[in-house]
MARTORKOL-153235 format. One record per residue: residue number from 0; x, y, z of N, C-alpha, C in turn; residue in one letter. Coordinates in steps of 0.1 Angstrom, whole numbers, padded with zeros to 4 digits, always signed. Last residue first. Layout:
! residues N
+-----+-------+-------+-------+-------+-------+-------+-------+-------+-------+------+
| seq |   n_x |   n_y |   n_z |  ca_x |  ca_y |  ca_z |   c_x |   c_y |   c_z | type |
+-----+-------+-------+-------+-------+-------+-------+-------+-------+-------+------+
| NUM |     X |     Y |     Z |     X |     Y |     Z |     X |     Y |     Z |    a |
...
+-----+-------+-------+-------+-------+-------+-------+-------+-------+-------+------+
! end
This chain:
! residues 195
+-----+-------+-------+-------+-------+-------+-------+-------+-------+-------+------+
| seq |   n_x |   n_y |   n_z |  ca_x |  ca_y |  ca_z |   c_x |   c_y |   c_z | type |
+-----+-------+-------+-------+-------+-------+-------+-------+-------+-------+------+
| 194 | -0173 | +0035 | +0050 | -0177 | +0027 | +0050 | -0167 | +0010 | +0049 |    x |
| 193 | -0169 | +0069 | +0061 | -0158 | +0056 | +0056 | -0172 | +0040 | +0056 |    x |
| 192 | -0192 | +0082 | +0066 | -0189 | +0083 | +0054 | -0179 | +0068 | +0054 |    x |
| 191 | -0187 | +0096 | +0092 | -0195 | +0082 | +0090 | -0195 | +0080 | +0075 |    x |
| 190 | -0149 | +0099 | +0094 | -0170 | +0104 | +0096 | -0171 | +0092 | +0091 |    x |
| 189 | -0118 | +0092 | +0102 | -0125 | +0100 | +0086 | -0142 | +0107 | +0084 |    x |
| 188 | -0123 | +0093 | +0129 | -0110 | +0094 | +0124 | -0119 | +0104 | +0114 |    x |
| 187 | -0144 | +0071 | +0132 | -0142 | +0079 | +0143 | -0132 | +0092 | +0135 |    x |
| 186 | -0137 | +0054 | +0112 | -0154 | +0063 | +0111 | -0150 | +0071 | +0120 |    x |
| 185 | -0115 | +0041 | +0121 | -0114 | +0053 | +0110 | -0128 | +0058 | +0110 |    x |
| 184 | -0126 | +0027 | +0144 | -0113 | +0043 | +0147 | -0111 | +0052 | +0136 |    x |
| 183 | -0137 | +0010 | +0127 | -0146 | +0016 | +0139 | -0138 | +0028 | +0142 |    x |
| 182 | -0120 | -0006 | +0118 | -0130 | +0004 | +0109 | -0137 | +0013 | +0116 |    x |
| 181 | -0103 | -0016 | +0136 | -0097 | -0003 | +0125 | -0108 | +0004 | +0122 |    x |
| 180 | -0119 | -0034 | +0149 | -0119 | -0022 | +0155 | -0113 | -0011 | +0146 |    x |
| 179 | -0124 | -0049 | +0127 | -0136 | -0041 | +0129 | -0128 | -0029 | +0136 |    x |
| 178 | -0096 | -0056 | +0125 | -0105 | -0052 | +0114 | -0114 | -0045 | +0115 |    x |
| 177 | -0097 | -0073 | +0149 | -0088 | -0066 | +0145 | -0096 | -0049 | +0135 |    x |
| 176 | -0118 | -0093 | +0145 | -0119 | -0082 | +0152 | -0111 | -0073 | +0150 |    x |
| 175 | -0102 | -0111 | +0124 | -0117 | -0101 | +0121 | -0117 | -0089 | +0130 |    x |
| 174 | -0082 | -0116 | +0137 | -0078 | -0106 | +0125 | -0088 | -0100 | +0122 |    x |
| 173 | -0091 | -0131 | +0154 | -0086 | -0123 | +0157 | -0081 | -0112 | +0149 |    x |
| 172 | -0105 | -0151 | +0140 | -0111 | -0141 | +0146 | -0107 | -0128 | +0151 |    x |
| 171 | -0081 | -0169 | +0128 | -0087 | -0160 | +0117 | -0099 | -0146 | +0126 |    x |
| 170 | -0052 | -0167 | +0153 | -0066 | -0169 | +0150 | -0072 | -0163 | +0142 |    x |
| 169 | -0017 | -0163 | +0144 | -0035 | -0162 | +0152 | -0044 | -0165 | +0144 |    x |
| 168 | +0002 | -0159 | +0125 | +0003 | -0171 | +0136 | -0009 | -0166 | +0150 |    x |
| 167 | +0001 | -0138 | +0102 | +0006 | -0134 | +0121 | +0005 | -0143 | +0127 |    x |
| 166 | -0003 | -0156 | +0085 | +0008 | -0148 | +0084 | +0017 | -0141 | +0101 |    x |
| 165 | -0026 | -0164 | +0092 | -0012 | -0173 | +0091 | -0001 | -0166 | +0091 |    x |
| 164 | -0041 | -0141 | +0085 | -0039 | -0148 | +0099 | -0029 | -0162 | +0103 |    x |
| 163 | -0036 | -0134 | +0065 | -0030 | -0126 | +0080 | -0035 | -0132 | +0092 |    x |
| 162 | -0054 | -0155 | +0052 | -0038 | -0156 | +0049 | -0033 | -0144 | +0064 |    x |
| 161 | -0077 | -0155 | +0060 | -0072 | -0162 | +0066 | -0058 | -0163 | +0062 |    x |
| 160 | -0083 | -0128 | +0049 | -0084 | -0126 | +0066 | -0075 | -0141 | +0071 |    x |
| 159 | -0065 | -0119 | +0022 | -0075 | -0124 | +0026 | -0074 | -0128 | +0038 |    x |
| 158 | -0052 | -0090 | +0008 | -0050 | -0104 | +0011 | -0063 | -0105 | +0018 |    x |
| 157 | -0045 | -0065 | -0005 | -0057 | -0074 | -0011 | -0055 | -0089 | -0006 |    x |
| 156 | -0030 | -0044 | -0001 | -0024 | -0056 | -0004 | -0039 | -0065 | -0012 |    x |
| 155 | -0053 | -0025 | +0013 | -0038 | -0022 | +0000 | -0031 | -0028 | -0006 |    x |
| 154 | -0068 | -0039 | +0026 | -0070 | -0027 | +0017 | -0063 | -0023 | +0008 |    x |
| 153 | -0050 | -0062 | +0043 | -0065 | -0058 | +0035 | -0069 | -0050 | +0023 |    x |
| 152 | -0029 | -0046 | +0049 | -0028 | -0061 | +0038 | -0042 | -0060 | +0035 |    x |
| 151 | -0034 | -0022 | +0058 | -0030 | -0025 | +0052 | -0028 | -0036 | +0044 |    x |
| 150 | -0054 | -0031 | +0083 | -0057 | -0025 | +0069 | -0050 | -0024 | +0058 |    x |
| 149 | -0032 | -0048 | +0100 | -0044 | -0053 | +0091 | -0053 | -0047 | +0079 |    x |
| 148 | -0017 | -0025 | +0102 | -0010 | -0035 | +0098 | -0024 | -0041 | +0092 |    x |
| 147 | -0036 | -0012 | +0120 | -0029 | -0005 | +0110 | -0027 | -0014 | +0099 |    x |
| 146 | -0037 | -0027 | +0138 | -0047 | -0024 | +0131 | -0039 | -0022 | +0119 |    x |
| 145 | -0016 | -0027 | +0154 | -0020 | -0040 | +0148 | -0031 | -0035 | +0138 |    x |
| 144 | -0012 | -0003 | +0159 | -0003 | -0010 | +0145 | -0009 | -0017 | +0144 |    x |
| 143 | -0036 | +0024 | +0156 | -0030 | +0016 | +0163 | -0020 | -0001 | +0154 |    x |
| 142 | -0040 | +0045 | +0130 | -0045 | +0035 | +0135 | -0035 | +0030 | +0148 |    x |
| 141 | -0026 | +0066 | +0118 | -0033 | +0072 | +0128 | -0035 | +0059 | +0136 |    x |
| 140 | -0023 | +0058 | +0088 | -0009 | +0056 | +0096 | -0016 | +0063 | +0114 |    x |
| 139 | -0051 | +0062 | +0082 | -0047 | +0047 | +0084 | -0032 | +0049 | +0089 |    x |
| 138 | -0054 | +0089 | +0079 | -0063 | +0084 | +0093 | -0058 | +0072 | +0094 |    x |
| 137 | -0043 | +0093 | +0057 | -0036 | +0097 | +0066 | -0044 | +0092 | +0077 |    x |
| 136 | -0069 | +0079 | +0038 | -0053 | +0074 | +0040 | -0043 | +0077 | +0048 |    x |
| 135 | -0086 | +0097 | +0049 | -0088 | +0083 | +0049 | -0076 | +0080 | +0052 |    x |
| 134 | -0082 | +0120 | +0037 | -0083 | +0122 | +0051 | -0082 | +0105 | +0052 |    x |
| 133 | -0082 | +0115 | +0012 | -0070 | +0119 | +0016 | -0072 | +0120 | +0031 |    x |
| 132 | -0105 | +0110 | +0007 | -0099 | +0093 | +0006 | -0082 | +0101 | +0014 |    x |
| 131 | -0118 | +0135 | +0012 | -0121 | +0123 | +0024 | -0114 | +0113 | +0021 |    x |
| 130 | -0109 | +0151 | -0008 | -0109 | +0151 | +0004 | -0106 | +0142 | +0016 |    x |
| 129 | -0122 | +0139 | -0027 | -0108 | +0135 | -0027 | -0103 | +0141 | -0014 |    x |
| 128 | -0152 | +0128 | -0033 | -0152 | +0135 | -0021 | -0132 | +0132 | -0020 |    x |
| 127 | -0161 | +0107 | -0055 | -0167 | +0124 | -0054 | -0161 | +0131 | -0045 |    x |
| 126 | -0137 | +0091 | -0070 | -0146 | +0091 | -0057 | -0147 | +0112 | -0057 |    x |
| 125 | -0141 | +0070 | -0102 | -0137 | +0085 | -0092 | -0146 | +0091 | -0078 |    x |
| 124 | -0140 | +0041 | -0106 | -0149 | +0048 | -0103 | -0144 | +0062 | -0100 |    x |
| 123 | -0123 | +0031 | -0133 | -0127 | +0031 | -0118 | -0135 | +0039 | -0114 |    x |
| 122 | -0113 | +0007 | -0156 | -0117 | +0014 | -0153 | -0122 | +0017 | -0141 |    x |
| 121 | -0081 | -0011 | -0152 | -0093 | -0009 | -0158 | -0102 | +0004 | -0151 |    x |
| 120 | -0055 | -0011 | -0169 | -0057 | -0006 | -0158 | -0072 | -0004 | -0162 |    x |
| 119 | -0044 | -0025 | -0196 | -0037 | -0026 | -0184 | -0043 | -0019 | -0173 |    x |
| 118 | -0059 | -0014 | -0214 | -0061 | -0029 | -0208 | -0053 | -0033 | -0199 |    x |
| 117 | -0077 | +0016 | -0193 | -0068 | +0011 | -0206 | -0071 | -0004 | -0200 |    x |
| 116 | -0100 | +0041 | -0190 | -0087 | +0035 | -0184 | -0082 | +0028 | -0201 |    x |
| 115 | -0135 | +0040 | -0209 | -0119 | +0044 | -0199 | -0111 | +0036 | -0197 |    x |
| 114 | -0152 | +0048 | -0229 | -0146 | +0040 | -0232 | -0138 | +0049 | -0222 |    x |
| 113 | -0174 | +0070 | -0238 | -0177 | +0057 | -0227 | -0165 | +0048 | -0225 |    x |
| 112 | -0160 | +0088 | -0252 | -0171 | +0081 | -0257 | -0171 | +0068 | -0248 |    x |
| 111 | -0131 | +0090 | -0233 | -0138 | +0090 | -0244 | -0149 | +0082 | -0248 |    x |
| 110 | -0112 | +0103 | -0206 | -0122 | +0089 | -0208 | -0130 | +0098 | -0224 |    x |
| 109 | -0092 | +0120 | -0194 | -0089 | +0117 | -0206 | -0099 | +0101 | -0209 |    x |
| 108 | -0099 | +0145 | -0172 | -0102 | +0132 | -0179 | -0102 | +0131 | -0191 |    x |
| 107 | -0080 | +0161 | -0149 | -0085 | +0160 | -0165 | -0086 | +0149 | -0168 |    x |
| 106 | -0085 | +0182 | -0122 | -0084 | +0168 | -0124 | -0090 | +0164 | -0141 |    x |
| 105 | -0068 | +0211 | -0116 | -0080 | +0204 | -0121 | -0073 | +0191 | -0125 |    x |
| 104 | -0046 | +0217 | -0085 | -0050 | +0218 | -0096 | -0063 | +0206 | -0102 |    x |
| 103 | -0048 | +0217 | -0060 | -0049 | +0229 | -0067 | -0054 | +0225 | -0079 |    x |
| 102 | -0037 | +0195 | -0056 | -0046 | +0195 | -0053 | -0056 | +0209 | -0059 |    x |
| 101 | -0010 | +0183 | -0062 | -0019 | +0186 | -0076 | -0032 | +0193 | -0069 |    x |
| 100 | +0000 | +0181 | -0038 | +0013 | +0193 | -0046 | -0003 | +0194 | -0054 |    x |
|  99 | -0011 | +0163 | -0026 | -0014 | +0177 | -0016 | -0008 | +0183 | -0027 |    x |
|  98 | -0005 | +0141 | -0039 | -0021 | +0148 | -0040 | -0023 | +0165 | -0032 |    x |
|  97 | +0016 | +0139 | -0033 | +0014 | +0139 | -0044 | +0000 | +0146 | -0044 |    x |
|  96 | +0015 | +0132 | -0009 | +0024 | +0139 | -0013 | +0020 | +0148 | -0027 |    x |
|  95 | +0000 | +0105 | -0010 | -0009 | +0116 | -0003 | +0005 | +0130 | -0002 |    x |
|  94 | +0017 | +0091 | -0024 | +0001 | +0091 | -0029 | -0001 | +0104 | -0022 |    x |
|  93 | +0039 | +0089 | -0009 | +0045 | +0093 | -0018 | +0029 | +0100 | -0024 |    x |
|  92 | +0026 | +0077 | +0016 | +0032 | +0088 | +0019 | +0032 | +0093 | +0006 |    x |
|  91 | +0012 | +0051 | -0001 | +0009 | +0058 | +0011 | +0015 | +0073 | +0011 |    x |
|  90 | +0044 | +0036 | -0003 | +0038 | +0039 | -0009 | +0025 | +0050 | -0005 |    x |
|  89 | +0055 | +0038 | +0028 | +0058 | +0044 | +0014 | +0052 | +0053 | +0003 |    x |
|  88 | +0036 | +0017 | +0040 | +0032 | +0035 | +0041 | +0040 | +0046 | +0034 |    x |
|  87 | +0039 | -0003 | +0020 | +0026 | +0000 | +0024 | +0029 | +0018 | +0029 |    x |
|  86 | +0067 | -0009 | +0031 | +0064 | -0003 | +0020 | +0048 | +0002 | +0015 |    x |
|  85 | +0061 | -0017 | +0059 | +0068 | -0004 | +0056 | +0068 | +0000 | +0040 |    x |
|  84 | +0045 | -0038 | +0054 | +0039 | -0028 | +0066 | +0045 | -0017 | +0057 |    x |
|  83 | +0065 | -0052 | +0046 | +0054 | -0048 | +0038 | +0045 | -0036 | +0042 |    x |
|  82 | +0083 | -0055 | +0067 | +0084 | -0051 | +0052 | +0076 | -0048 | +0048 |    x |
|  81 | +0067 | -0070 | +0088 | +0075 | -0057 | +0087 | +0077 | -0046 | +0075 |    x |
|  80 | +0064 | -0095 | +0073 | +0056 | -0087 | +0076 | +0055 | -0069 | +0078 |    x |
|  79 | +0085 | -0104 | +0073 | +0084 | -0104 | +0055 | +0068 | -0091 | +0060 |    x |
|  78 | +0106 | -0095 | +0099 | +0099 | -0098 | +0089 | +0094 | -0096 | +0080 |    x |
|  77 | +0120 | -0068 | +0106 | +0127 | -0081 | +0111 | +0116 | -0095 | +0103 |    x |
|  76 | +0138 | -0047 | +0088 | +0126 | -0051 | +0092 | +0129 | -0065 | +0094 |    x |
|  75 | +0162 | -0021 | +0098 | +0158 | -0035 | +0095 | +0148 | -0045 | +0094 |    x |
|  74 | +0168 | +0009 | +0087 | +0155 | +0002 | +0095 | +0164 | -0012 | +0088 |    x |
|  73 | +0185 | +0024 | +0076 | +0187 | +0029 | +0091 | +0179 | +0017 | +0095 |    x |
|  72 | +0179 | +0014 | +0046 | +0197 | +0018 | +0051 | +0195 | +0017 | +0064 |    x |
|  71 | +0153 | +0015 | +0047 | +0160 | +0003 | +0047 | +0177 | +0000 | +0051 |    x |
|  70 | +0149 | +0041 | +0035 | +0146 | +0036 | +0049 | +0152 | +0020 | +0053 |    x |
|  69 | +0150 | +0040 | +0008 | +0161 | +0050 | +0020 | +0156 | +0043 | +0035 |    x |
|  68 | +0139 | +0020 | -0001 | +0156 | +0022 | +0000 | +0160 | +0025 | +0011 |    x |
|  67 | +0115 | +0036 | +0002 | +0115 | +0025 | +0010 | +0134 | +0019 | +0008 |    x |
|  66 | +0120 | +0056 | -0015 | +0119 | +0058 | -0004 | +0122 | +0049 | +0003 |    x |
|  65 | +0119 | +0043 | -0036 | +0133 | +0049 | -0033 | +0132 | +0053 | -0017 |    x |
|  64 | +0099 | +0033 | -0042 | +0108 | +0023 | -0041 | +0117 | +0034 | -0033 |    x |
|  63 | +0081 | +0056 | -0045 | +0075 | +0047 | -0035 | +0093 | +0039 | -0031 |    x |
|  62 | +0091 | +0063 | -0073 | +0095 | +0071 | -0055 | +0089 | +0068 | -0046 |    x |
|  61 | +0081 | +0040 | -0087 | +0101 | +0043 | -0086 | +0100 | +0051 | -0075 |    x |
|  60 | +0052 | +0040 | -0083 | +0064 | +0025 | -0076 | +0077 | +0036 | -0075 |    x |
|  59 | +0049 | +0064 | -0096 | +0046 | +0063 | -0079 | +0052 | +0054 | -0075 |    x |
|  58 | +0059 | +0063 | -0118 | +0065 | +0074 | -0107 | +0063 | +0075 | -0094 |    x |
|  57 | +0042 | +0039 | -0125 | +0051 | +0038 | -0127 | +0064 | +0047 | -0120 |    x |
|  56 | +0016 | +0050 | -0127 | +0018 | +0041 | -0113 | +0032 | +0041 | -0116 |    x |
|  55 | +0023 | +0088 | -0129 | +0012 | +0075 | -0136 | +0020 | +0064 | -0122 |    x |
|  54 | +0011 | +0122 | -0124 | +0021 | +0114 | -0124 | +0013 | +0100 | -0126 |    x |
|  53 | -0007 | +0144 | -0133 | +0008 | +0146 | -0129 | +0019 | +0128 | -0127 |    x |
|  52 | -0032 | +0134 | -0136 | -0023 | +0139 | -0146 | -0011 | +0146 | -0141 |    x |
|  51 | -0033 | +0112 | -0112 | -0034 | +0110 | -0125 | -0023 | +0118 | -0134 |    x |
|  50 | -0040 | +0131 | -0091 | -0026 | +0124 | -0090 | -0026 | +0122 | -0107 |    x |
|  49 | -0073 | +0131 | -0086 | -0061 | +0141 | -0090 | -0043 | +0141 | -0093 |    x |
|  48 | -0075 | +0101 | -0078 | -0078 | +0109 | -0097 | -0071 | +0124 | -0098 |    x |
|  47 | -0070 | +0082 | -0058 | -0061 | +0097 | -0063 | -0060 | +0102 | -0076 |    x |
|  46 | -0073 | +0061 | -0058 | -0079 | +0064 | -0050 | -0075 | +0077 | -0050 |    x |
|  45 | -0056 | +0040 | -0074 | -0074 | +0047 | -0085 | -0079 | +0058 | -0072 |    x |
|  44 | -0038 | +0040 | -0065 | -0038 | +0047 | -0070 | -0050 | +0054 | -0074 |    x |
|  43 | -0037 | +0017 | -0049 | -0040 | +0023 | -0039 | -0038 | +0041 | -0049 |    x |
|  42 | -0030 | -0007 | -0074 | -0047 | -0006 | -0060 | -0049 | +0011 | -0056 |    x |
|  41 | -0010 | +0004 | -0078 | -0017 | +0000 | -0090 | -0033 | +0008 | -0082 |    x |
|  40 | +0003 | -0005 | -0058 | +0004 | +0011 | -0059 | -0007 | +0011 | -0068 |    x |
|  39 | +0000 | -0030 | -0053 | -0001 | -0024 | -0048 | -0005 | -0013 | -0051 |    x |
|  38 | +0017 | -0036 | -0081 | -0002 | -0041 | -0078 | -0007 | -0034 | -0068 |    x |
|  37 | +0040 | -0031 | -0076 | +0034 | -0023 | -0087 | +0017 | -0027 | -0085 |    x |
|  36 | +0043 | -0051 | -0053 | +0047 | -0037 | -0048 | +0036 | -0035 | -0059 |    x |
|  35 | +0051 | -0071 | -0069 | +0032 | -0071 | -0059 | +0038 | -0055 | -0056 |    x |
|  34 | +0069 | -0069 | -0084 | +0055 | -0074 | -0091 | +0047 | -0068 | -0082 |    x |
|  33 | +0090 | -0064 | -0066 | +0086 | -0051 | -0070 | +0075 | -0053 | -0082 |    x |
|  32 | +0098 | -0086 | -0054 | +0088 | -0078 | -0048 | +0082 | -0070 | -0055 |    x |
|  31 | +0120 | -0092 | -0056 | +0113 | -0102 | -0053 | +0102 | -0096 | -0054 |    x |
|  30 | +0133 | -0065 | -0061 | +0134 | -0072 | -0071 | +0123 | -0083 | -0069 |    x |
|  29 | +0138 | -0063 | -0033 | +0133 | -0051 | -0042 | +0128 | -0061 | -0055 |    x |
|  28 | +0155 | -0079 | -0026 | +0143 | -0082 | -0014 | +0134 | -0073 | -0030 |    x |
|  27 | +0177 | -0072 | -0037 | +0174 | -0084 | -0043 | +0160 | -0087 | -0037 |    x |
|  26 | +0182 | -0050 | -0025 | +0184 | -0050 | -0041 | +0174 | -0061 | -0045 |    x |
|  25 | +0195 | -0061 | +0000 | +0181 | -0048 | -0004 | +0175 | -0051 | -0018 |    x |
|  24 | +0216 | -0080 | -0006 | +0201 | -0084 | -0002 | +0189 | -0074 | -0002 |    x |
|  23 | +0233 | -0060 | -0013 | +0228 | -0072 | -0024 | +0216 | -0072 | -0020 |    x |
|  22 | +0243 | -0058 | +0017 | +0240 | -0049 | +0010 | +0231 | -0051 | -0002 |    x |
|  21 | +0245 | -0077 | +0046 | +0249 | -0080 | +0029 | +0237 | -0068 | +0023 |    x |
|  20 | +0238 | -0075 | +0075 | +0249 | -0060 | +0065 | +0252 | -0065 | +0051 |    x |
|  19 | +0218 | -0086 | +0085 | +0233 | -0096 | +0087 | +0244 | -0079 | +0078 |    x |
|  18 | +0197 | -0078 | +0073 | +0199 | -0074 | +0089 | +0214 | -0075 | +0089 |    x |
|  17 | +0202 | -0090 | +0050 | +0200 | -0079 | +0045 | +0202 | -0073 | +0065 |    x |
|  16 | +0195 | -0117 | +0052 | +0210 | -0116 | +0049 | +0211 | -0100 | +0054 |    x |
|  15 | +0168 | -0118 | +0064 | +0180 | -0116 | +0075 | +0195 | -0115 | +0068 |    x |
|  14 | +0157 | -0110 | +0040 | +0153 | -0097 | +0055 | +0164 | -0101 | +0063 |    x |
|  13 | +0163 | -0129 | +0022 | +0170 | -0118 | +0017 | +0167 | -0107 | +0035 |    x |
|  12 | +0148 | -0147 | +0037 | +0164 | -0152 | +0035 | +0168 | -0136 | +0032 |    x |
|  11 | +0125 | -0136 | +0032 | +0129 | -0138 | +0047 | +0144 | -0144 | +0048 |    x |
|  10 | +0121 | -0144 | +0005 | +0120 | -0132 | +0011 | +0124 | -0132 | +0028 |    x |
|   9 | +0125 | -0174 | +0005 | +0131 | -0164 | +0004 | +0135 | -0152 | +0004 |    x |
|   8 | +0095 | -0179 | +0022 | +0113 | -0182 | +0025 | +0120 | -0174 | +0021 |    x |
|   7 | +0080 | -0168 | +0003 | +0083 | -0161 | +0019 | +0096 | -0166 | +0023 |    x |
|   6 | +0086 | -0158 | -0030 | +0086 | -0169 | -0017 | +0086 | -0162 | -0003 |    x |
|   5 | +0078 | -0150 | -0056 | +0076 | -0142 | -0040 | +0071 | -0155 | -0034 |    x |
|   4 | +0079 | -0156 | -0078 | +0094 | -0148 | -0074 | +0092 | -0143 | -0058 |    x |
|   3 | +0060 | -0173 | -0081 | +0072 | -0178 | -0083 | +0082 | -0169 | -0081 |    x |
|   2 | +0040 | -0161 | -0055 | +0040 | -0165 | -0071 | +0055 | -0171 | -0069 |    x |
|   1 | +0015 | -0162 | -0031 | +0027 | -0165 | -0035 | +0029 | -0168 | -0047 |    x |
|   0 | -0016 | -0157 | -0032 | -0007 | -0149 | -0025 | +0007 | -0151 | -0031 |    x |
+-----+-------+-------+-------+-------+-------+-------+-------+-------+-------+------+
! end
């Protein structure tokens, strides 16, 4: 979870300078961040093959980021948890924006003689049904927050049950159940399809 530029301390030094009105501290929260942000978007991309030929991860971080700017002027997140939450549905919002503008249009694969993606982004499966990952991803801001919040670091962040569970100061069972009930509201939500 934590690399050398993503301290929770410090990220929680930049969320209260940044509460406190030092302006710097957006800038600088962005910057601590903007490695696992691009991993993020990186994740929650392959899930939007029609996105592809209009735009790459790099247009999705910059109007992922700007968004999450703009929101940062009016919102304060009062944790490192907060934060994430909120760049999670940024990111999120800009994806499922993006897929309603291309939806129209044809999805072009540029895979050759067996050989896809690149060394920077490996190959992925294309899900048959772009329909249902777009009903999916709008059914996850639908969740209830605790949930919410847990599919998010799960599914979008790629953390592990017992890091949100330190993270939230509970019990690793409580983040299981958590979990189930998300999955249980999105089958309700997306069909029996979400698995």
């Amino acid at each position: 979870m934590p690399t050398s530029t993503f301290d929770t301390a410090h990220l929680n030094d930049c969320l209260q300078r940044w509460r406190n009105g030092e302006r710097e501290a957006a800038d600088e929260l962005l910057n601590c961040t903007k490695e696992r942000l691009e991993r993020l978007v990186r994740r929650m991309f392959r899930a939007f093959p029609n996105v592809r030929p209009s735009a790459d991860v790099g247009d999705v971080l910059q109007n992922s980021m700007v968004r999450l700017l703009r929101s940062l002027r009016t919102m304060r997140p009062a944790t490192t948890r907060d934060y994430f939450n909120l760049a999670a549905v940024h990111i999120r919002r800009e994806l499922l924006d993006l897929a309603r503008r291309c939806k129209s249009k044809p999805c072009v694969s540029f895979e050759f003689a067996g050989v896809t993606g690149s060394r920077h982004e490996p190959a992925v499966e294309v899900p048959a049904d772009l329909d249902f990952w777009v009903r999916f991803h709008q059914a996850v801001d639908e969740l209830p927050s605790e949930e919410r919040e847990v599919v998010g670091l799960i599914f979008y962040h790629g953390w592990k049950q017992a890091q949100i569970a330190e993270l939230f100061g509970v019990d690793e069972r409580t983040v299981r159940r958590r979990w189930r009930r998300a999955c249980e509201h999105l089958r309700k939500l997306v069909g029996d399809d979400c698995s």
